[in-house]
N, C-alpha and C positions, 0 to 999 in steps of 0.2 A: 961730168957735170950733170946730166941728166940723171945718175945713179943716184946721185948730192938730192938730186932737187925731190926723187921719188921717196928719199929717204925721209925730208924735212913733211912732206905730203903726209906719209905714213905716221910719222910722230904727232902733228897737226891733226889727223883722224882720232887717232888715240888721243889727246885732250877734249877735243869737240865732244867726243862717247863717254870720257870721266863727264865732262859738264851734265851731259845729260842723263847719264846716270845719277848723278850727284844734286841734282832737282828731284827728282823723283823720290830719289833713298832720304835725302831730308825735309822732307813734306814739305816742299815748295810747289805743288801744283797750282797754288793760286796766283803764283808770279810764269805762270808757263806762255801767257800771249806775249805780256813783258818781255821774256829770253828771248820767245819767237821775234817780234821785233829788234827786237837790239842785235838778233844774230845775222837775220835777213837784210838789216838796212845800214850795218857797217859796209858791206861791197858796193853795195847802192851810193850809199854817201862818198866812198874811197874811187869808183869807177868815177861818179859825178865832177868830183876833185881833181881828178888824171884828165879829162877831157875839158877842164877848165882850165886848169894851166897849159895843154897843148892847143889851147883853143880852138877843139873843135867838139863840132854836136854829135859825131859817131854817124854811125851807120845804119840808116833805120832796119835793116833787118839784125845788128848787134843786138841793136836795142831789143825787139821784138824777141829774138832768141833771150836771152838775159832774161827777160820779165815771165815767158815758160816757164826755163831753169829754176829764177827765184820763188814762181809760184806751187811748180814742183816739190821744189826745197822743202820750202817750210809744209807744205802738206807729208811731205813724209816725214818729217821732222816731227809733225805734230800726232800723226798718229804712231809713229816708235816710241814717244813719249806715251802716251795711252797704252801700248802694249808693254810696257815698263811697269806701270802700276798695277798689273794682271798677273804679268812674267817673271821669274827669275831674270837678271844678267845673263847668267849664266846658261840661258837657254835663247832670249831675245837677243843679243849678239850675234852668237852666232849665226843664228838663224838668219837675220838679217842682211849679214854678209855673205853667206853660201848664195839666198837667194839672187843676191843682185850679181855674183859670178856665172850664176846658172842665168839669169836674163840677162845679162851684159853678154854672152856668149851667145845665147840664140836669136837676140837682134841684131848682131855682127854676123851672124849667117841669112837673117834673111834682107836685112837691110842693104849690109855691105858686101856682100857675096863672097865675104873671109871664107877663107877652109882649116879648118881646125884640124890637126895631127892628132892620132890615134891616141898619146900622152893627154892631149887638153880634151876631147871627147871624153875619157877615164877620169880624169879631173871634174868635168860635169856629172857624171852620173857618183863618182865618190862623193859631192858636194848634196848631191841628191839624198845618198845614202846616210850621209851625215845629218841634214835634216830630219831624216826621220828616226834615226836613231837618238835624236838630241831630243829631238818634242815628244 
């Protein structure tokens, strides 16, 4: 189940990236706050909806975590957008996601005191190497 669920996640990623590819490449920048809101305030509206049929108000620290996240979100949503209009695809992609394996992996070492194997160590610094071979 969980291989299921990482799979639908992965294909879910890959549309969200055509979409936002696909504002950019058809000169849609003037509708970019518009997507940012309509892409941000579906979970907001969908989370709000689950919590009103289970009737309850949540968790004020869900909550507080969640409006982070969301404000995360769309900040980096808004400027991979901006670096679209500059960039190839074919270099902001990548790029994008190398980086956030390579920070996903060093704040699980200093936050969570994970120990990475010698394999995922090689995987950072290949990801590393791939960055700058790509830019």
């Amino acid at each position: 189940m969980s291989f299921l669920l990482l799979m639908i996640a992965f294909v879910l990623t890959g549309l969200i990236s055509t979409t936002n590819k696909a504002l950019v490449q058809w000169d849609l920048g003037n509708y970019r706050e518009l997507y940012l809101l309509g892409f941000y305030s579906a979970p907001s509206i969908l989370g709000g909806l689950h919590l009103a049929l289970r009737r309850s108000s949540g968790d004020p620290m869900d909550r507080r975590v969640g409006l982070v996240m969301g404000v995360g979100g769309a900040l980096s949503t808004l400027t991979f957008l901006i670096a679209l209009q500059y960039l190839p695809g074919i270099v902001a992609f990548p790029v994008r996601n190398l980086g956030n394996l390579v920070v996903i992996g060093m704040v699980g070492i200093v936050a969570w005191r994970e120990r990475l194997s010698k394999s995922q160590w090689l995987g950072i610094a290949l990801s590393l190497v791939a960055i700058w071979l790509i830019y």
